[in-house]
VOTINU-170589 format. One line per 8 residues: their letters; for each residue x, y, z of N, C-alpha, C. Coordinates in steps of 0.001 Angstrom, whole numbers, plus 500000, padded with zeros to 6 digits. Layout:
BEGIN
a = X:Y:Z:X:Y:Z:X:Y:Z | ...
//
This chain:
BEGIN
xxxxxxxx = 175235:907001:701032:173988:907311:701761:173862:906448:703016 | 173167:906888:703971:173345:906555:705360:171627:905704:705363 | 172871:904562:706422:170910:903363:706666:170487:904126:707506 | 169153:903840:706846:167810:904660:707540:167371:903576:708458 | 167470:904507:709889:166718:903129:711059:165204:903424:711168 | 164844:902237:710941:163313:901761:711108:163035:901629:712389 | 162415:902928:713347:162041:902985:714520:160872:901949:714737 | 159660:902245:713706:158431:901792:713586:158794:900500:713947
xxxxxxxx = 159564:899492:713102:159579:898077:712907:160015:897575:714278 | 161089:898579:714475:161556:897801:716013:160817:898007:716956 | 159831:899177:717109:158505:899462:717674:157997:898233:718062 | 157349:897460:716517:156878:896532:716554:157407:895046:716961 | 158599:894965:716871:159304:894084:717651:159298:893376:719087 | 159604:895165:719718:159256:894948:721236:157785:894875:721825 | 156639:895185:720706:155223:895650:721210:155082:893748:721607 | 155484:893019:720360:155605:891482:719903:155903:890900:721343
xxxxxxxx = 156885:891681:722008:157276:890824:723433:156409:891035:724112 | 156400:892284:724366:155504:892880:725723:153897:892473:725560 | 153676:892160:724396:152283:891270:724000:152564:890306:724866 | 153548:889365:724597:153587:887810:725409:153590:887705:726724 | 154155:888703:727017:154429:888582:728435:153089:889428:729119 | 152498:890166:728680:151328:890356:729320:150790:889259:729085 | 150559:888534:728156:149745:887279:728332:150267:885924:729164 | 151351:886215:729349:151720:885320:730588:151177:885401:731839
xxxxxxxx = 151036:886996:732150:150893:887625:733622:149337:887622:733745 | 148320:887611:732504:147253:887511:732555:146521:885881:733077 | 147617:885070:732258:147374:883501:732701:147761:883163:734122 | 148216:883977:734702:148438:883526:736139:147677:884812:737594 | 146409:885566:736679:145596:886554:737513:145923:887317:737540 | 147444:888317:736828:148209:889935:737075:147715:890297:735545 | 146744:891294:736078:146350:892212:735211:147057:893287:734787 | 147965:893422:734318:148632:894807:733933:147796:896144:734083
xxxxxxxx = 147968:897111:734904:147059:898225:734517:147756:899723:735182 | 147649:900467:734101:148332:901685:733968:147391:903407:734116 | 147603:903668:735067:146670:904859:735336:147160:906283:734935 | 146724:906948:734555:146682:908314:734089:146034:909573:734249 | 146803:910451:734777:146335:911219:735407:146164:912687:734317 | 145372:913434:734529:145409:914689:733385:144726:915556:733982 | 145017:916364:734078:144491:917783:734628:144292:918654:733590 | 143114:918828:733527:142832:920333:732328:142749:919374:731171
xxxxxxxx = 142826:920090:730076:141898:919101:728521:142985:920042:727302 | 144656:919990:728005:145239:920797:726614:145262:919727:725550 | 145024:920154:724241:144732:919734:723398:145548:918205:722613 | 147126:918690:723011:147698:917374:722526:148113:916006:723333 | 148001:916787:724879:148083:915716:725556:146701:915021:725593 | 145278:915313:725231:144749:914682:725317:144276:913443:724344 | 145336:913945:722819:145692:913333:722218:146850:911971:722579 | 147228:912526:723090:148485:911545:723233:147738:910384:724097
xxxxxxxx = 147267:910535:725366:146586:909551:726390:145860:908920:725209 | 145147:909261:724833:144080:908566:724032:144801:907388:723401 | 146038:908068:722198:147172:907191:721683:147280:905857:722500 | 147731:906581:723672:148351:905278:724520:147054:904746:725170 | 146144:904969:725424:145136:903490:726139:144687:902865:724705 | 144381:903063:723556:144390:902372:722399:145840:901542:722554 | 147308:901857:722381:148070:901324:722667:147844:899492:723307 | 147717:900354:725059:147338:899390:726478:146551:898309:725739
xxxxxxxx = 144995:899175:725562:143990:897548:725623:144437:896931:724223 | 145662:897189:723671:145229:896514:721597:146165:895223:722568 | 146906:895561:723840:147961:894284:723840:147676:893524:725214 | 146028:893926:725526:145870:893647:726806:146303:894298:728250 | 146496:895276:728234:146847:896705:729622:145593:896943:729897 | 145382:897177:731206:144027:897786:731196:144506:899327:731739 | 143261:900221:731366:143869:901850:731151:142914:902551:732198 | 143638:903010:733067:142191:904437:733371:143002:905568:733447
xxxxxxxx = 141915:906531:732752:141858:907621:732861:141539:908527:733817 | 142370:909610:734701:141769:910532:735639:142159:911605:734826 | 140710:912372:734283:140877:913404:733519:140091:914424:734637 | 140803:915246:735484:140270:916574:736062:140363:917281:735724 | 139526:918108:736550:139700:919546:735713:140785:920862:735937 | 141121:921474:735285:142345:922372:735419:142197:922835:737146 | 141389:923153:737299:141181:924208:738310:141434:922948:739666 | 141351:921863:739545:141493:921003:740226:143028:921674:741868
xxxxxxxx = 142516:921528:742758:143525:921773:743713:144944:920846:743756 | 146134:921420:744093:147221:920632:743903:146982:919244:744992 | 146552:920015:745892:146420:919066:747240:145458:917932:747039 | 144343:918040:746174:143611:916743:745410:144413:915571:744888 | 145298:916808:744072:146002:915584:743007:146779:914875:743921 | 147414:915488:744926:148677:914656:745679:147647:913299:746341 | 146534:913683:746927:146069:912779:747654:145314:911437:746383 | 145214:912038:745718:144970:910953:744297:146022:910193:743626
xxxxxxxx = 146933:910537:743727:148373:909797:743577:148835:909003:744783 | 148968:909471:745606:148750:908520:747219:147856:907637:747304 | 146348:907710:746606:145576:906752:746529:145876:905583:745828 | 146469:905740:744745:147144:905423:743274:148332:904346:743787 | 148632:904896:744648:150116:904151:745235:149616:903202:746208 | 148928:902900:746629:148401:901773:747647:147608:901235:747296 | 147300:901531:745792:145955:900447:745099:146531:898952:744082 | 146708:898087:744783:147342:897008:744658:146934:896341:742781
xxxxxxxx = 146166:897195:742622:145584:896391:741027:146419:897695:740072 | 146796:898453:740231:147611:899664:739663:148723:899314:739632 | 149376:899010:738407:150775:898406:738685:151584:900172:738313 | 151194:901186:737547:151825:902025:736818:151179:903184:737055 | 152070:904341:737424:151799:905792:737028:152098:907118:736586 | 150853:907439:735506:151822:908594:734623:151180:910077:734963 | 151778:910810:734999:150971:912798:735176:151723:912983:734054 | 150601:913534:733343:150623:914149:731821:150911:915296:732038
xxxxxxxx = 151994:915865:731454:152520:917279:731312:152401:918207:730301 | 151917:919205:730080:152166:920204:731298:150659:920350:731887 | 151335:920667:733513:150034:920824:733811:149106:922327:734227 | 148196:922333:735190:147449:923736:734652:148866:924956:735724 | 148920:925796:735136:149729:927143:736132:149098:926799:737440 | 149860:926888:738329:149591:927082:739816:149843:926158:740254 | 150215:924529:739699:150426:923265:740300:152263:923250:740319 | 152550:922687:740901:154173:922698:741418:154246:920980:740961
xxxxxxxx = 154923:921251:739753:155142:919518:738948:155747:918583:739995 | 156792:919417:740724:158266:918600:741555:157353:917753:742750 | 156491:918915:743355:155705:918015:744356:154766:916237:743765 | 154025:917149:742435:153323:915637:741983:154170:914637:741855 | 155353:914670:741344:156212:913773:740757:157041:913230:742071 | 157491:914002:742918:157811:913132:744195:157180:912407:745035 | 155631:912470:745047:154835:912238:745551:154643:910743:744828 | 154907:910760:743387:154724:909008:743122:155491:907989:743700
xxxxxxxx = 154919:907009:743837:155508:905629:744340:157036:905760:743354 | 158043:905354:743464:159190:905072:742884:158966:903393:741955 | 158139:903011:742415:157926:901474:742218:156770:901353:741183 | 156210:902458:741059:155186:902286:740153:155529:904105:739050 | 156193:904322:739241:156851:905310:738395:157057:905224:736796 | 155909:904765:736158:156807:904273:734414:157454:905675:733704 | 157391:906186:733931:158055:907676:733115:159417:907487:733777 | 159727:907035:734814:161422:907165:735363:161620:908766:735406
xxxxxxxx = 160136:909504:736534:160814:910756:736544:160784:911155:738236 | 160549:910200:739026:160717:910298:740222:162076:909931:740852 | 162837:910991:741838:164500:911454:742244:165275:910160:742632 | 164264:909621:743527:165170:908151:743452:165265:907153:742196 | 164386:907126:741209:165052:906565:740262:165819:907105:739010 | 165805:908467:739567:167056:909389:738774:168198:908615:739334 | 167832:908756:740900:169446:908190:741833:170301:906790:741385 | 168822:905533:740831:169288:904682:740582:169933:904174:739774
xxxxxxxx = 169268:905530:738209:169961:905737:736971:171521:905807:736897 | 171805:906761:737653:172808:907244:738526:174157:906350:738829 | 173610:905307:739658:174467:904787:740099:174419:903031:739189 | 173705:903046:738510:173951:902062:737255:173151:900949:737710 | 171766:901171:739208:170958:899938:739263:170238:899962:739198 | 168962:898676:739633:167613:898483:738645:166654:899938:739167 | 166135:899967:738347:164703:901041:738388:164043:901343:736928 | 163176:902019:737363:162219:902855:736163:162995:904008:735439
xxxxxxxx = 162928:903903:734448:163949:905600:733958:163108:905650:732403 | 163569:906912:732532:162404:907964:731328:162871:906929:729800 | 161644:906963:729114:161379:906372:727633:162059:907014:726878 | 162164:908127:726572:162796:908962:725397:164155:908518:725439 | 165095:908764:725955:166291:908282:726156:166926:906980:726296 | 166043:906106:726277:165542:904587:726281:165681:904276:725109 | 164807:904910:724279:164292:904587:722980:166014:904845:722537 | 166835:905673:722513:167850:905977:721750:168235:905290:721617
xxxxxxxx = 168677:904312:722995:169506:903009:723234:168596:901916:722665 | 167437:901717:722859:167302:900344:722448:166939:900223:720628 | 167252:901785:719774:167197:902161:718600:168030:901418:718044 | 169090:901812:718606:170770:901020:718369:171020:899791:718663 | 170610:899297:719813:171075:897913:719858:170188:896848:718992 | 168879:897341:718819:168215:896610:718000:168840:897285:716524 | 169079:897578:715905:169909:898100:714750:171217:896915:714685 | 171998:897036:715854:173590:896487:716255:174114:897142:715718
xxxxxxxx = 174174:898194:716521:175171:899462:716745:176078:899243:717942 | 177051:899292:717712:178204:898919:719108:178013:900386:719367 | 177366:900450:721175:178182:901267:721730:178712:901274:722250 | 179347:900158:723066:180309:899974:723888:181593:900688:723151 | 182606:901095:724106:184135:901959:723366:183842:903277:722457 | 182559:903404:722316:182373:904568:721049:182283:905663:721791 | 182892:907051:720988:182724:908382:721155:181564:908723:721094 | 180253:909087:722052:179304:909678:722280:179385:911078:722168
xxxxxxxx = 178816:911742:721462:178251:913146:721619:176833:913447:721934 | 176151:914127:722897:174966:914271:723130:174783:916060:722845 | 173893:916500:722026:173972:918049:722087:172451:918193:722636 | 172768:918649:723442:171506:919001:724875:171391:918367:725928 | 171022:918901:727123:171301:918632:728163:169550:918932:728723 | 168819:918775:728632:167467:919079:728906:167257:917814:730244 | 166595:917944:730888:166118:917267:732060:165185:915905:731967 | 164537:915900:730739:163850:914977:729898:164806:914224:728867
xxxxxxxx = 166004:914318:728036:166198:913460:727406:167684:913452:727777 | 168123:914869:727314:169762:914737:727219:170088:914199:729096 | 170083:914729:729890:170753:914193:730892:170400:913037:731385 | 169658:912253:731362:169368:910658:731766:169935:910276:730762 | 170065:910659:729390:170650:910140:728138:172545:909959:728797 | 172766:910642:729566:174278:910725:729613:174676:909507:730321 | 174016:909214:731751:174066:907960:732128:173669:907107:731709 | 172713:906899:730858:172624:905314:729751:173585:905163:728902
xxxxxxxx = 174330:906186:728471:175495:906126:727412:176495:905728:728064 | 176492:905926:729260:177801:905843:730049:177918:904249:730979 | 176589:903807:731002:176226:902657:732117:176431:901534:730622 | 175833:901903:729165:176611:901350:727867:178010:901138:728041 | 179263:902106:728268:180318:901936:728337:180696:902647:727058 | 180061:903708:726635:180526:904576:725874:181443:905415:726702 | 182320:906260:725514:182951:908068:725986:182004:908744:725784 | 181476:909549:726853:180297:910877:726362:181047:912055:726467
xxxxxxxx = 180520:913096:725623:180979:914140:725589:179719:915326:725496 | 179120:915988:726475:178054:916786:726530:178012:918052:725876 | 177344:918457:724875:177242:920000:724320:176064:920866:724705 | 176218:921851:724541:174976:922498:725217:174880:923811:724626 | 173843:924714:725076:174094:926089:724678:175052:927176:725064 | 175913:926615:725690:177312:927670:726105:178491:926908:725255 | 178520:925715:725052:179205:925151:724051:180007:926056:722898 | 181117:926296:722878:181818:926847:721806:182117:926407:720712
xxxxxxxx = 181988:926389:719944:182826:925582:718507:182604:924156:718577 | 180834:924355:718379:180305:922737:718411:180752:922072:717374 | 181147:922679:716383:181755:921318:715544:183089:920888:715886 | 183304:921260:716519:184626:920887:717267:184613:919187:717731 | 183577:919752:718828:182903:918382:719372:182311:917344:718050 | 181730:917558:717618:180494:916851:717284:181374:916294:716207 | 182384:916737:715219:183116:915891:714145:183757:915074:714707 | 183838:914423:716178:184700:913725:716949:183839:912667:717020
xxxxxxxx = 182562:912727:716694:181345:911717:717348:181057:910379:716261 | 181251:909680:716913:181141:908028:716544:179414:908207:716445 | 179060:908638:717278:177436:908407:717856:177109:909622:717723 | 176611:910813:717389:176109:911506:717311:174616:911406:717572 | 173840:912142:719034:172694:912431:719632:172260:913714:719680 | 171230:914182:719092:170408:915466:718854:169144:915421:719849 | 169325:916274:721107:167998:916579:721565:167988:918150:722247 | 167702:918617:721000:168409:920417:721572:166615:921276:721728
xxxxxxxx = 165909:920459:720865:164316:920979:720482:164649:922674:719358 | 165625:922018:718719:165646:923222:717212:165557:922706:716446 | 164855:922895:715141:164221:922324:714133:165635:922462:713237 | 166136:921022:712718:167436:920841:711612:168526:921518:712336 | 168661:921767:713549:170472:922368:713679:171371:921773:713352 | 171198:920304:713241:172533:919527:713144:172711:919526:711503 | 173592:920256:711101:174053:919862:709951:175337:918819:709667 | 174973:918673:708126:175872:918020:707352:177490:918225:707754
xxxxxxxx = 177517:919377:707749:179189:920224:707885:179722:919443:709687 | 178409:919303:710116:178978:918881:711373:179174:917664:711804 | 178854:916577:711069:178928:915192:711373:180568:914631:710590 | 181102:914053:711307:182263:912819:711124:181062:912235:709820 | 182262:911652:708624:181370:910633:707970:181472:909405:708167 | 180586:908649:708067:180380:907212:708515:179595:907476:710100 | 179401:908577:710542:179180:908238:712025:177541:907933:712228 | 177128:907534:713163:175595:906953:713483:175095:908428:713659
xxxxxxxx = 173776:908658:713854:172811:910116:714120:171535:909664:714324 | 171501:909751:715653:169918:909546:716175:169560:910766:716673 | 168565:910792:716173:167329:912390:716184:166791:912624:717511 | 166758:912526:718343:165495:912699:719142:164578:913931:719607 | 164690:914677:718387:164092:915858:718578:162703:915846:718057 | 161971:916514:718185:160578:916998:717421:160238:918275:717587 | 159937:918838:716010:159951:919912:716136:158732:920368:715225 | 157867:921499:715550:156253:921622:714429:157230:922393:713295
xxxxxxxx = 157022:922501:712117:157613:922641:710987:156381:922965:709818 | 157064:924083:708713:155760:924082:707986:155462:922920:707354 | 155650:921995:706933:155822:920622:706018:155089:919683:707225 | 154782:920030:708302:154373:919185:709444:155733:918612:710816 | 156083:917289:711388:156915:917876:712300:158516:917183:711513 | 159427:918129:712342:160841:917479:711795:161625:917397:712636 | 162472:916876:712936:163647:916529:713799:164933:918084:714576 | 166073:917722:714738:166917:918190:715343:168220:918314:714158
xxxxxxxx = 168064:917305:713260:169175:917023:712468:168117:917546:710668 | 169055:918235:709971:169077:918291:708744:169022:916878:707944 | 167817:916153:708465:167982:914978:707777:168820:914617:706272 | 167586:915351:705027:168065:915723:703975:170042:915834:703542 | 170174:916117:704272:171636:916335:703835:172361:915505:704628 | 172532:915286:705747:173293:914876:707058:172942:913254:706526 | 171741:912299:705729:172138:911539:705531:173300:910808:704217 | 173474:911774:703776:174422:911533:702570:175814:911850:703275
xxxxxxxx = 175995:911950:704440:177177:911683:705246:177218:910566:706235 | 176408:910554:707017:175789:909821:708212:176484:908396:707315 | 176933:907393:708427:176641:905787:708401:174918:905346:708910 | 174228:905944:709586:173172:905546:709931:172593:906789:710881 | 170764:906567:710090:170478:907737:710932:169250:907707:711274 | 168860:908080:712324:167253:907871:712567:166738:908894:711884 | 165125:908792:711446:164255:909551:710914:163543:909956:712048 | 162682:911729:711646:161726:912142:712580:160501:912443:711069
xxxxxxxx = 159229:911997:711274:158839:910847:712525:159736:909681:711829 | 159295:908489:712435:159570:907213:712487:161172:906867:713021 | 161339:907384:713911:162262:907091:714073:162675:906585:715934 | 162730:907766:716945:163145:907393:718440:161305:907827:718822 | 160716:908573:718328:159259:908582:719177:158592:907593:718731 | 158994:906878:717685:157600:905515:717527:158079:904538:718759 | 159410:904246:719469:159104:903083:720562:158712:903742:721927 | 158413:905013:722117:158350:905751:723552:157213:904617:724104
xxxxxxxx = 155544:904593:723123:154706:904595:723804:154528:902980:724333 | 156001:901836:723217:155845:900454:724137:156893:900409:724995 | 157985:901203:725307:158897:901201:726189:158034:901937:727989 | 156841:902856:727418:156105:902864:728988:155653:901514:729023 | 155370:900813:727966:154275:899398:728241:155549:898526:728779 | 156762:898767:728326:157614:897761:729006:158103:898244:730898 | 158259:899359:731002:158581:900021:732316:157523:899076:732752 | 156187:899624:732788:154840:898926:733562:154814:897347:734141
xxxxxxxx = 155911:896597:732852:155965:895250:733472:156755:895012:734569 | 157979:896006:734093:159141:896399:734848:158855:896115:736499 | 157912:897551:736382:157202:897842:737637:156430:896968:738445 | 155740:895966:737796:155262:894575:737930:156314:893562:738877 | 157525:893663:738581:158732:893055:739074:159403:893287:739762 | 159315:894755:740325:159838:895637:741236:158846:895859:742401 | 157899:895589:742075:156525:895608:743124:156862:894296:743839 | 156897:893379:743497:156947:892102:743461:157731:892091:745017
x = 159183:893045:744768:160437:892643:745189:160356:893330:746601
//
């Protein structure tokens, strides 16, 4: 049977740092503070914000909320993000997705500061991802890596498999695997004879958004399996991987939940300091 990684705990690990070090930055007048933007009132993102400013103030962040309304003009929001970007007490900024029909995401998101970017979804710090130097880059794919190294999972030299290529996890996922010093090997939906690939995988990565595709039949045994999928399920939500079975092969495997989405919401709290340091520079 395959070790079960404790997302939660290492959650709590890093929340443990990023506690201290906001209280460092507080003892010397830098207020940490993270703004949020939301358009329209869909139901789970307004869940989620909520999540995260409970998050912010439990470790000392201070939070605001810009909750507009759907109908809100694109040309508002841009000039509210421009505001956002020259307001010197704002170290961080997030646009909650998705937003209402008629808004053009690419414009909001280019329009953020690069420097105050904690999602890592603005082009130049794709670029920086890219080329293996400092910047902001997306949490989800974050979380994979810092799943593992807090585990001590070597990835350095290891056969990477990533199955999905999505714009949110799998492809920023390819350059963190690779800036690691892993072999990656990308699968996707044109992919032929995925077990081909995937019984080759030291590391095995699931972010396809199908509920259990990864089976048992398809994993190398002994190999690692981190989930990063979520998927609504009748039982409530489940992963990418056939947990159930795939861990009685697996050497180690993340759980959904508790597994790569419990560190998303302190890895934005860590970007934010990030951003703190990059402002700085």
């Amino acid at each position: 049977m395959a070790i079960i990684i404790d997302g939660r705990k290492i959650a709590e690990l890093i929340r443990e740092e990023v506690k201290e070090e906001v209280r460092q930055l507080r003892k010397k007048g830098i207020i940490p503070k993270l703004a949020v933007i939301l358009a329209g009132n869909d139901p789970a993102s307004v869940i989620y914000v909520r999540s995260k400013e409970k998050a912010c103030v439990n470790i000392g962040i201070e939070f605001k909320l810009f909750n507009l309304p759907s109908e809100t003009p694109e040309s508002e929001l841009v000039d509210l993000i421009k505001k956002l970007n020259t307001d010197d007490s704002v170290h961080g900024i997030m646009i909650e997705l998705p937003l209402p029909e008629g808004i053009n995401k690419q414009i909001l998101l280019e329009a953020l500061s690069p420097v105050k970017d904690v999602d890592g979804v603005h082009p130049v710090n794709r670029g920086y991802l890219l080329s293996n130097s400092e910047g902001l880059f997306p949490v989800t794919p974050q979380s994979c890596i810092e799943i593992m190294l807090h585990s001590g999972i070597e990835i350095k030299g290891k056969h990477a498999v990533l199955v999905g290529r999505g714009e949110t996890v799998g492809k920023p996922l390819v350059f963190m695997m690779l800036n690691q010093n892993a072999t990656v090997t990308v699968c996707h939906t044109k992919t032929k004879n995925l077990r081909q690939y995937t019984s080759q995988a030291d590391i095995l990565i699931a972010a396809v958004g199908k509920a259990k595709m990864i089976t048992a039949d398809l994993i190398k045994p002994g190999a690692v399996v981190i989930d990063a999928g979520i998927n609504e399920a009748a039982g409530g939500i489940c992963g990418d991987v056939d947990f159930e079975n795939v861990q009685k092969v697996a050497g180690a495997i993340s759980p959904v939940p508790g597994g790569v989405g419990s560190l998303t919401t302190v890895l934005i709290q860590k970007n934010l300091l990030k951003a703190i340091q990059l402002q700085k520079k």
